[in-house]
LUMPA-279738 format. One record per residue (C-alpha): x, y, z; residue in three letters. Coordinates in steps of 0.05 Angstrom, whole numbers. Layout:
N
(r (X,Y,Z),"ALA")
...
END
This chain:
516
(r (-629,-357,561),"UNK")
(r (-553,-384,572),"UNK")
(r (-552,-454,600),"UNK")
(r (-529,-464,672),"UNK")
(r (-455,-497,655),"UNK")
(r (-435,-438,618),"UNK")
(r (-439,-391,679),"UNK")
(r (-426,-442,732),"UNK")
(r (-374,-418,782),"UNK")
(r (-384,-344,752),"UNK")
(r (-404,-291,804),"UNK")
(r (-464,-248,778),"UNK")
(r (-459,-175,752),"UNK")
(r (-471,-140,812),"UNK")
(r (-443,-194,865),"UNK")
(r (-378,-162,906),"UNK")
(r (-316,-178,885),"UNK")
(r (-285,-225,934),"UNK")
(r (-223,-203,969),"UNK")
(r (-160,-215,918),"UNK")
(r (-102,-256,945),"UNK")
(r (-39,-234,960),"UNK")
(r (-4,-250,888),"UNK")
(r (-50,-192,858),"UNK")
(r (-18,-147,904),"UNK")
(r (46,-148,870),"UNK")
(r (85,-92,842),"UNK")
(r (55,-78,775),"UNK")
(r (97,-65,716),"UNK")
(r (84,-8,662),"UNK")
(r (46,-43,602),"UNK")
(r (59,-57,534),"UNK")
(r (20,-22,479),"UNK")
(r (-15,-79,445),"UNK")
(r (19,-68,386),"UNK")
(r (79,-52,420),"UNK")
(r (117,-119,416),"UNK")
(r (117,-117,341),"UNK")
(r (191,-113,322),"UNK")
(r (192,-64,264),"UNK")
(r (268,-73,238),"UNK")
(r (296,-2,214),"UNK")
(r (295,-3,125),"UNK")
(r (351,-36,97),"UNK")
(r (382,22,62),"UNK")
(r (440,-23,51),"UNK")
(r (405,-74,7),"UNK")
(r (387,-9,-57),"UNK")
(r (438,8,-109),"UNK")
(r (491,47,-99),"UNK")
(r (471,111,-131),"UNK")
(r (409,105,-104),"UNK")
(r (419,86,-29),"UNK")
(r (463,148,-15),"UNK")
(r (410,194,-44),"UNK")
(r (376,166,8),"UNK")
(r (417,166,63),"UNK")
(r (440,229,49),"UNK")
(r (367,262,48),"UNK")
(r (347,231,111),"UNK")
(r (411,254,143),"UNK")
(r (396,329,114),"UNK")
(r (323,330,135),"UNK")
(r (333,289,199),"UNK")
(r (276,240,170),"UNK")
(r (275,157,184),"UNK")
(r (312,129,130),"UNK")
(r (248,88,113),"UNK")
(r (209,151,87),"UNK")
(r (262,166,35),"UNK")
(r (276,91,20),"UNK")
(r (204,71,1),"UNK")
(r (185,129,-38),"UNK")
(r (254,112,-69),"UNK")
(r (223,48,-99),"UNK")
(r (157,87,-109),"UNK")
(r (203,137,-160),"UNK")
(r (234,64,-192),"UNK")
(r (166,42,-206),"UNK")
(r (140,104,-237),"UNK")
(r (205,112,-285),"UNK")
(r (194,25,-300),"UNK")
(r (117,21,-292),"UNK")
(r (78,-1,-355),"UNK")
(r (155,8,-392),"UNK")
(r (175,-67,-365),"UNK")
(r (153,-141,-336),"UNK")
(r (185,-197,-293),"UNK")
(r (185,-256,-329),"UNK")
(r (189,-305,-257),"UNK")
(r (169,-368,-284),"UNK")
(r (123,-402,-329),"UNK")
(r (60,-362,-347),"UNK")
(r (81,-313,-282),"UNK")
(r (96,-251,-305),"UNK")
(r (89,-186,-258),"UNK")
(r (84,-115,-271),"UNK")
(r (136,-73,-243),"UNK")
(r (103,-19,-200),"UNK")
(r (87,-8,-131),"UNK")
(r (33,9,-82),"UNK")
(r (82,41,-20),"UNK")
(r (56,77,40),"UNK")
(r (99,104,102),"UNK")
(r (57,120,163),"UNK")
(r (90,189,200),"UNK")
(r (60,239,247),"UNK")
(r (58,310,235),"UNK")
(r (124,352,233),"UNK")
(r (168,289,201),"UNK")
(r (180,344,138),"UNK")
(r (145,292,95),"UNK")
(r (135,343,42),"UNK")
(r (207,363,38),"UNK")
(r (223,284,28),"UNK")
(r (181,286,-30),"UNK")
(r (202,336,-67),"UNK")
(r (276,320,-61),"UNK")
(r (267,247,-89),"UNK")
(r (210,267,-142),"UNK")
(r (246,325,-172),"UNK")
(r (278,283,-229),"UNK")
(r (216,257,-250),"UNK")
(r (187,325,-255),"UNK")
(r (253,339,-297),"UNK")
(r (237,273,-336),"UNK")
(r (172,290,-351),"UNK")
(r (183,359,-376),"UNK")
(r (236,328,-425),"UNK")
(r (178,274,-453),"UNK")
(r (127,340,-463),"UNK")
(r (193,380,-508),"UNK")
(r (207,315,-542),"UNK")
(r (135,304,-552),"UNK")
(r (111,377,-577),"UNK")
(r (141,376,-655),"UNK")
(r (103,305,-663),"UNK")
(r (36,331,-631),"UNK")
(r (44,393,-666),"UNK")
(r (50,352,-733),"UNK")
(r (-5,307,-712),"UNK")
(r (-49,357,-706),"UNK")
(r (-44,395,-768),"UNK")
(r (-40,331,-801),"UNK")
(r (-109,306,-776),"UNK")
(r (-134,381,-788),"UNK")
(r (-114,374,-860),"UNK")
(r (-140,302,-868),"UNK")
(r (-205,327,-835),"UNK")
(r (-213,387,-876),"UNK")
(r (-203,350,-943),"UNK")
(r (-249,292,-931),"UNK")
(r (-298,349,-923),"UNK")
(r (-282,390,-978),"UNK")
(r (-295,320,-1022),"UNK")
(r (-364,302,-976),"UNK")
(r (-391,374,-999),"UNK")
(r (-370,363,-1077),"UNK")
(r (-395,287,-1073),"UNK")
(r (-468,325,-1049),"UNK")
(r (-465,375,-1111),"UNK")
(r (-441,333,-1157),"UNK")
(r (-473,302,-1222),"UNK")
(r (-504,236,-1219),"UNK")
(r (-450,202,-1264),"UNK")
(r (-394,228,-1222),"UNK")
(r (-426,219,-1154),"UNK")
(r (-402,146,-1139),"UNK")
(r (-338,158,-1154),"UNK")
(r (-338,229,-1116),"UNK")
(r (-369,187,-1056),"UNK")
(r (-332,133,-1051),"UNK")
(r (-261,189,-1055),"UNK")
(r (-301,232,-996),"UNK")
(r (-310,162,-956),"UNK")
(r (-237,141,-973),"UNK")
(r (-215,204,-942),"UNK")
(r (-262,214,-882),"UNK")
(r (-234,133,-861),"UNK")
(r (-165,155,-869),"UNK")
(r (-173,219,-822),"UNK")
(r (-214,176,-769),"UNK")
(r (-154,138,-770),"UNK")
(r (-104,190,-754),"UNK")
(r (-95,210,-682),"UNK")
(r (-63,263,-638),"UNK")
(r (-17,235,-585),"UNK")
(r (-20,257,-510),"UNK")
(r (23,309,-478),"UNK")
(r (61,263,-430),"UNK")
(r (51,263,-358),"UNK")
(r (81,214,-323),"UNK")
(r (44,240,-247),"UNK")
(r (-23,264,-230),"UNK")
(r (-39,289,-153),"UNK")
(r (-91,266,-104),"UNK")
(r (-138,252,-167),"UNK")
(r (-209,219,-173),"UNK")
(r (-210,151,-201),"UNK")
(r (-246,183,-263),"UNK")
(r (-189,223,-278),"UNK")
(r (-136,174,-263),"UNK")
(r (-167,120,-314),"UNK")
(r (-176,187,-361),"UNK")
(r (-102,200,-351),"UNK")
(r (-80,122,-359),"UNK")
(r (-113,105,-417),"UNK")
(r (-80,175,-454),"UNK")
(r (-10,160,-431),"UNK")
(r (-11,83,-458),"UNK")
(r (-35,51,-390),"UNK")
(r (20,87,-340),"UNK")
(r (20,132,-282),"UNK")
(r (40,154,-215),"UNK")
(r (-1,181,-160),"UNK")
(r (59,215,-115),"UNK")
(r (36,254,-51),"UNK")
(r (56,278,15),"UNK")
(r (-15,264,39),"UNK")
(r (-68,206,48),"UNK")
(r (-122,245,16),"UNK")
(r (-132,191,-41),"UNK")
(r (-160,146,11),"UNK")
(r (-221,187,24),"UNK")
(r (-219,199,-57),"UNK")
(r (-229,129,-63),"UNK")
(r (-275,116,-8),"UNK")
(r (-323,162,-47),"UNK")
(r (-308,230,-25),"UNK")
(r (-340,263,-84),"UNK")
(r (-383,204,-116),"UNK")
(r (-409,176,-37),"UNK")
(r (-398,101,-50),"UNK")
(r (-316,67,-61),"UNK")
(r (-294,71,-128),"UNK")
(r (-241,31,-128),"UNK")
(r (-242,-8,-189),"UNK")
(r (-182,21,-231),"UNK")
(r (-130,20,-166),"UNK")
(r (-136,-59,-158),"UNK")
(r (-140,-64,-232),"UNK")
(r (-78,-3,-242),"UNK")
(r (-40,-53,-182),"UNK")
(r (-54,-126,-219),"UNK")
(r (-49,-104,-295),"UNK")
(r (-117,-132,-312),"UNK")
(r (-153,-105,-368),"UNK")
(r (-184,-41,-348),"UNK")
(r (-253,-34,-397),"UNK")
(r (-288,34,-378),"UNK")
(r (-366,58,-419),"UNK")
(r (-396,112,-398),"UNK")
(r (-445,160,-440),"UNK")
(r (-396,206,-474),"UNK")
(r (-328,157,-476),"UNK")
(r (-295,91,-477),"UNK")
(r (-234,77,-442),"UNK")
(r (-195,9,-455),"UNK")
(r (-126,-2,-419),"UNK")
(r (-103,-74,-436),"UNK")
(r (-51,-70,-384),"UNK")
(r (-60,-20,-333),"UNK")
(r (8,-1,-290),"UNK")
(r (-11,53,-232),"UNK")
(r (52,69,-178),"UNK")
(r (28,95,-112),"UNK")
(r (80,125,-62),"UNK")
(r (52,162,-2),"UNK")
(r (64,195,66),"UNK")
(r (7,191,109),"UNK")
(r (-8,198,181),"UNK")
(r (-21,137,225),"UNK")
(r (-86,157,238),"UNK")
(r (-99,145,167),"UNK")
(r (-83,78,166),"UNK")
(r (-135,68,223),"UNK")
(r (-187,111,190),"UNK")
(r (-171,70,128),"UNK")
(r (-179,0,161),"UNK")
(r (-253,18,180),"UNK")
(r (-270,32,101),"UNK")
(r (-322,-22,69),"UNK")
(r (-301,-60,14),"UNK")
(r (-227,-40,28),"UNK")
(r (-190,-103,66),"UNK")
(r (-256,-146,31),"UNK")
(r (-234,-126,-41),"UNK")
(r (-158,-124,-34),"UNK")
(r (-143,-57,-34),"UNK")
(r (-108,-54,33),"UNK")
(r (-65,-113,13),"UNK")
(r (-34,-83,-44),"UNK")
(r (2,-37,-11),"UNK")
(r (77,-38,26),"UNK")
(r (72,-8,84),"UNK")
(r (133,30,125),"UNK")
(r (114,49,204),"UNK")
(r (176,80,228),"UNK")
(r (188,106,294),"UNK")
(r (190,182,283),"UNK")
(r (252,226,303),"UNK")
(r (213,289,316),"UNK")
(r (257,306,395),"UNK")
(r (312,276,372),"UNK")
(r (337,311,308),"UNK")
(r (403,351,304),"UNK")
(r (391,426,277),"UNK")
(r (458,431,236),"UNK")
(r (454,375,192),"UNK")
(r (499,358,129),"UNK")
(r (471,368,64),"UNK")
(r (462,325,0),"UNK")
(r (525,336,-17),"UNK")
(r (518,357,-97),"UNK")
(r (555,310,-133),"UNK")
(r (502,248,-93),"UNK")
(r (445,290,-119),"UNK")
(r (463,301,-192),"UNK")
(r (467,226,-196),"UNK")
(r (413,213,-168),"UNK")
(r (370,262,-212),"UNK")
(r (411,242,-276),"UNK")
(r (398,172,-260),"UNK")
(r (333,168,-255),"UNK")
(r (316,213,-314),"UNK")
(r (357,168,-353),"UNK")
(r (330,111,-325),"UNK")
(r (260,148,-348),"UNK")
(r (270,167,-409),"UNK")
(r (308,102,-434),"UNK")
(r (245,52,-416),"UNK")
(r (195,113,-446),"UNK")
(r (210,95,-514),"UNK")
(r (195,18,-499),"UNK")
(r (111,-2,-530),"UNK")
(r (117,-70,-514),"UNK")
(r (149,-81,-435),"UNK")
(r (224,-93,-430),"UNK")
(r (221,-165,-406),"UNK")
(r (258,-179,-343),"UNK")
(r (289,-244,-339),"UNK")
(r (313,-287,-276),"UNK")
(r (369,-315,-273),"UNK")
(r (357,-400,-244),"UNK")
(r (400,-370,-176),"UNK")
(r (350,-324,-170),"UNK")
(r (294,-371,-185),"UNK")
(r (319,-407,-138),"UNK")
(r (327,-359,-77),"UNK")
(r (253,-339,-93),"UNK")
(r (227,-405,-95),"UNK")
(r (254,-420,-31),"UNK")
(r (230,-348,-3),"UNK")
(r (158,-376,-27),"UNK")
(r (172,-444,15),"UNK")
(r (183,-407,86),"UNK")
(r (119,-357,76),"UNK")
(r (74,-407,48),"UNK")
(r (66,-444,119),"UNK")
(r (54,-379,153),"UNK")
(r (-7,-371,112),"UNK")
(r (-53,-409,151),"UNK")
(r (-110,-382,187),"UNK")
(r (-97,-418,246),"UNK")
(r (-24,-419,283),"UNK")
(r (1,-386,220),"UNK")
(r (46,-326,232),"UNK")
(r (6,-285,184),"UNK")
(r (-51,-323,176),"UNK")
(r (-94,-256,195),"UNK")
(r (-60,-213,136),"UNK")
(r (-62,-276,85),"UNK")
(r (-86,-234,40),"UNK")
(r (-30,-186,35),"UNK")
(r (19,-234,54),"UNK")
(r (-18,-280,-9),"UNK")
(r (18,-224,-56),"UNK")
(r (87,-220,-25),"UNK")
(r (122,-265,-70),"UNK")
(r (100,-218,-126),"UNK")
(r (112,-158,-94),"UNK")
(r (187,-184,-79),"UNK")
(r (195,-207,-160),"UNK")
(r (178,-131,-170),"UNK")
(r (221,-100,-121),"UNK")
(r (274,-147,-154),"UNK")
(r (263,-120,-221),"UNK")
(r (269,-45,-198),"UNK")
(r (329,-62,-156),"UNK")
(r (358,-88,-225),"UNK")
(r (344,-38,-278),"UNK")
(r (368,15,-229),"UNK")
(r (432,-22,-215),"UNK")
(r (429,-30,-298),"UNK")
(r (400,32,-321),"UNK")
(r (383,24,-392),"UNK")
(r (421,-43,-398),"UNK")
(r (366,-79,-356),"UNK")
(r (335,-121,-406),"UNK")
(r (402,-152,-424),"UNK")
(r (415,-181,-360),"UNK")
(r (379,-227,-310),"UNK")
(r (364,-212,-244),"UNK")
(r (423,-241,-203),"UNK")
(r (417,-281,-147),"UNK")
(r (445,-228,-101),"UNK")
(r (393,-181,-116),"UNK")
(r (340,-229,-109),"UNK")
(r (369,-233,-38),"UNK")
(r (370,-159,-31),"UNK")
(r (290,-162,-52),"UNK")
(r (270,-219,-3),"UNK")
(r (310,-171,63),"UNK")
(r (255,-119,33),"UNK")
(r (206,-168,38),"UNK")
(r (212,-175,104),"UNK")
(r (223,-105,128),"UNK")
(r (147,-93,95),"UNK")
(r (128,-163,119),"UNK")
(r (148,-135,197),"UNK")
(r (114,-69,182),"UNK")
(r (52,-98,145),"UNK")
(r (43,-134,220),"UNK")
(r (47,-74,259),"UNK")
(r (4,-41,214),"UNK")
(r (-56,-81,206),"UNK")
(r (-53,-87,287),"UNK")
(r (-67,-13,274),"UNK")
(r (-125,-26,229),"UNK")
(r (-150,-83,274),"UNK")
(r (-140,-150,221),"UNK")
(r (-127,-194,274),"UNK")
(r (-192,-211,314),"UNK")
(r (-153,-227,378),"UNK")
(r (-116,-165,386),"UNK")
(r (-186,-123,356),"UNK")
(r (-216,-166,422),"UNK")
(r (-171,-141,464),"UNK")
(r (-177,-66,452),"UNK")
(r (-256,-78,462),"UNK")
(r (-242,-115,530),"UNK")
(r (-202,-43,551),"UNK")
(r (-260,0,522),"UNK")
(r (-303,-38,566),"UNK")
(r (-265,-34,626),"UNK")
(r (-249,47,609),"UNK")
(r (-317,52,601),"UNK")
(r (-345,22,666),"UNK")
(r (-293,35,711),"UNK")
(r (-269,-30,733),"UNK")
(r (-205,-42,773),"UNK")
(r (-226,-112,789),"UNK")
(r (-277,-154,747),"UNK")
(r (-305,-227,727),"UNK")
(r (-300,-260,660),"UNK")
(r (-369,-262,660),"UNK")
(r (-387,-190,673),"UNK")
(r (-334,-176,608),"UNK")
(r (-367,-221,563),"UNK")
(r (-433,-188,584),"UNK")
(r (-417,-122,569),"UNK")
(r (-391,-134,496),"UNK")
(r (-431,-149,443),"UNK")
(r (-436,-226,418),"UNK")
(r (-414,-196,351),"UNK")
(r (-349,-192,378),"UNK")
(r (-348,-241,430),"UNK")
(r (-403,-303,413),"UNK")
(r (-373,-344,471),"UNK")
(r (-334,-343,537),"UNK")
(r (-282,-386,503),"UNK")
(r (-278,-335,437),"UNK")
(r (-257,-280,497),"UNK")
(r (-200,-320,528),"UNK")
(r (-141,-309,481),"UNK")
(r (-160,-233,489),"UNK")
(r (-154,-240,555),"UNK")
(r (-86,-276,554),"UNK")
(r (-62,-217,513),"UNK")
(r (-77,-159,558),"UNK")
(r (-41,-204,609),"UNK")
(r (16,-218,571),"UNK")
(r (23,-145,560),"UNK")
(r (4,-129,627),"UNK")
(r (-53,-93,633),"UNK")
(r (-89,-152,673),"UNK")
(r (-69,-206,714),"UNK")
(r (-112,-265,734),"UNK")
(r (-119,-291,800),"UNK")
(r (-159,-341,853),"UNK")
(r (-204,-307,896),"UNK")
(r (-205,-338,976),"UNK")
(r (-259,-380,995),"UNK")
(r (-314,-353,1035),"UNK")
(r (-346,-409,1058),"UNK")
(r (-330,-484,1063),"UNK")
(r (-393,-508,1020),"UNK")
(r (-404,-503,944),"UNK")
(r (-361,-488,892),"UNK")
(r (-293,-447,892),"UNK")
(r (-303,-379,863),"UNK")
(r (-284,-376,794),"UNK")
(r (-220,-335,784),"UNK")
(r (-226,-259,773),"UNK")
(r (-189,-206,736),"UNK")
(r (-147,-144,769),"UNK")
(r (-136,-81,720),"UNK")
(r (-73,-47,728),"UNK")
(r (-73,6,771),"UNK")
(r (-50,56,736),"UNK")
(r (-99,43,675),"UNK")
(r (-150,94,691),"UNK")
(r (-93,140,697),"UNK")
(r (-66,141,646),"UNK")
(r (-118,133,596),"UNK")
(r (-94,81,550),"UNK")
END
């Protein structure tokens, strides 16, 4: 049973609501999503190479698109040409792969798929140039380990028939051979991207193609992939391994799979409901999944758009398309990484970067205390961005350069577009506690009708999962009033003896309206 001080001056559940005063009365103002005061700056399009940021521009100006759709997959298509091809060397031991995890959150009708194709065409271009440079070899791979094969037989069959005095010498030739043609192997037909695929086929697919790969779509639907679609339990293992680079070491029954240094790229178009859905998964925030990603939540410009729009004009496209195929094709031929070196300006700039986030990590007061542990990989994620930004402002010239100070600059204003986005985001997925709170305190009152209520009837209704004390519900409380769904106020006094009543809560009264 609850102690005595912890309701004292609370009315009970069923008591009358005393008569408000005349402050509640007051002219109510519309109110503020609870996500809605999350500034979510446009993407700085201004920030990406020249050849690349009016390929952008231009595409969302054709297809009447946010910039930020076309911008992150952008970086998406720069880590899939640099992924597993290239490292940033920041400092010390600190080295970091150079793909990304990006994901822009659209509704329907934002011609997400038409996006996609325009930037990923090149790399479907690239790739079909690897497989005709790549067919001769394989073809002469083949017959070679055909021939080997076939002649270490041959000898194993005469070694059995032969005569006792010759049969060591025959053996030991057949055994010669048979170890030279295990030895010989038939190299992959490249494939630099692979659909909405199970994780089964995308460690298949990176351990044939030296470790690299791309997962490009237009949809979420290798969420639910990786929530266990097919198999009914999260198999996540090789996209926070693909992400990190760590050693990837797959036995099952009828194969082996090592990948010493795993580089997956992720771009994506998904619809916000996605990211909710995705936010609910088990082991997803807990593992690290969710805070490998970038995330982009534009506003979308579906009411808005003009229907005569200006198109890429040609010349902006073929450089785009020759540049990244280049750019592709040039870091292909690379076994060990390109190493990406900083220059001490750019050292510099990031070290200080890492000085301002590193106080907002803290669970309490800190600005992103709640998404620590995406906000934990930021100064990584910005050393990668860096290193894209570079070898696409360096093409095949990237290695011979350092990252300049300016483009470290241009990395860190990325940083904090996904930083402001990553924000709004989890709010969508419910990371912070307080605002989570706060869209159970509106259930509640949705649910029960209320236009005028006690703290006490509130904190009765929810569950002590989600609210253990009085005091855990308060800074929900002061959140629906800052955005203005409740205001709090003194009831009058109904009698001269006892206690004053404790102060109630009036619901907007527009709430049950409008149904949000």
């Amino acid at each position: 049973m609850d102690s005595p001080d912890v309701w004292a001056g609370l009315p009970t559940l069923n008591e009358t609501p005393p008569v408000a005063d005349e402050t509640a009365q007051e002219a109510w103002e519309e109110p503020i999503p609870l996500t809605g005061r999350r500034e979510r700056p446009p993407f700085p399009v201004h920030v990406l190479p020249r050849w690349v940021r009016d390929f952008v521009t231009a595409v969302a100006e054709e297809t009447q698109t946010p910039v930020d759709l076309a911008g992150s997959l952008a970086l998406a298509v720069l880590g899939t040409a640099a992924g597993g091809r290239s490292v940033v060397h920041v400092r010390g031991n600190w080295r970091e792969p150079t793909n990304l995890y990006t994901v822009v959150a659209l509704p329907p009708a934002n011609r997400k798929s038409a996006v996609f194709s325009l930037l990923t065409d090149p790399l479907y271009e690239a790739e079909k140039q690897l497989k005709a440079t790549m067919k001769p070899v394989i073809v002469e791979a083949e017959l070679t380990a055909r021939l080997a094969k076939e002649a270490a037989d041959k000898a194993a069959a005469k070694a059995a028939s032969a005569d006792d005095d010759k049969r060591d010498d025959m053996v030991a030739t057949a055994v010669g051979l048979a170890q030279t043609a295990d030895t010989l192997t038939v190299p992959a037909e490249p494939v630099l991207l692979a659909d909405d695929s199970t994780p089964e086929t995308v460690t298949s697919l990176m351990s044939e193609q030296g470790g690299r790969l791309s997962v490009l779509s237009a949809e979420g639907g290798i969420f639910d992939i990786i929530a266990g679609r097919y198999s009914g339990a999260p198999n996540m293992e090789v996209f926070l391994k693909g992400h990190a680079g760590d050693r990837l070491r797959v036995n099952r029954q009828t194969r082996r799979e090592y990948i010493d240094a795993p580089a997956l790229t992720i771009g994506l178009a998904v619809q916000p409901d996605v990211l909710r859905d995705i936010g609910k998964v088990k082991g997803f925030d807990g593992r690290g999944l969710l805070a490998r990603f970038l995330y982009a939540l534009p506003a979308s410009t579906v009411g808005e758009r003009k229907v005569i729009t200006d198109p890429v004009p040609e010349q902006t496209a073929a450089a785009y398309a020759s540049n990244v195929i280049d750019l592709t094709l040039s870091l292909a031929e690379w076994t060990d990484p390109a190493v990406i070196q900083l220059s001490p300006e750019a050292d510099a700039a990031l070290i200080a970067y890492q000085e301002r986030v590193e106080p907002q990590l803290k669970a309490r007061g800190g600005r992103l205390g709640h998404i620590a542990n995406w906000a934990g990989k930021l100064a990584g994620a910005t050393a990668r961005i860096a290193a894209l930004l570079h070898l696409a402002g360096h093409l095949g010239e990237g290695h011979r350069h350092p990252v300049t100070e300016q483009t470290m600059n241009a990395a860190i204003e990325l940083g904090e577009y996904y930083t402001a986005h990553a924000l709004a985001v989890f709010d969508v997925m419910g990371a912070d506690p307080v605002v989570s709170r706060a869209r159970s305190v509106l259930e509640a009152l949705r649910d029960n009708g209320w236009d005028d209520v006690s703290r006490r009837d509130l904190f009765t209704v929810l569950s002590r999962a989600e609210a253990p004390t009085i005091a855990d519900l308060e800074p929900a409380l002061a959140l629906l009033e800052d955005h203005g769904y409740l205001r709090t106020y003194q009831p009058e006094r109904t009698g001269k003896r006892g206690r004053p009543p404790a102060p109630r809560l009036s619901v907007h009264p527009q709430f049950h309206q409008g149904g949000r």
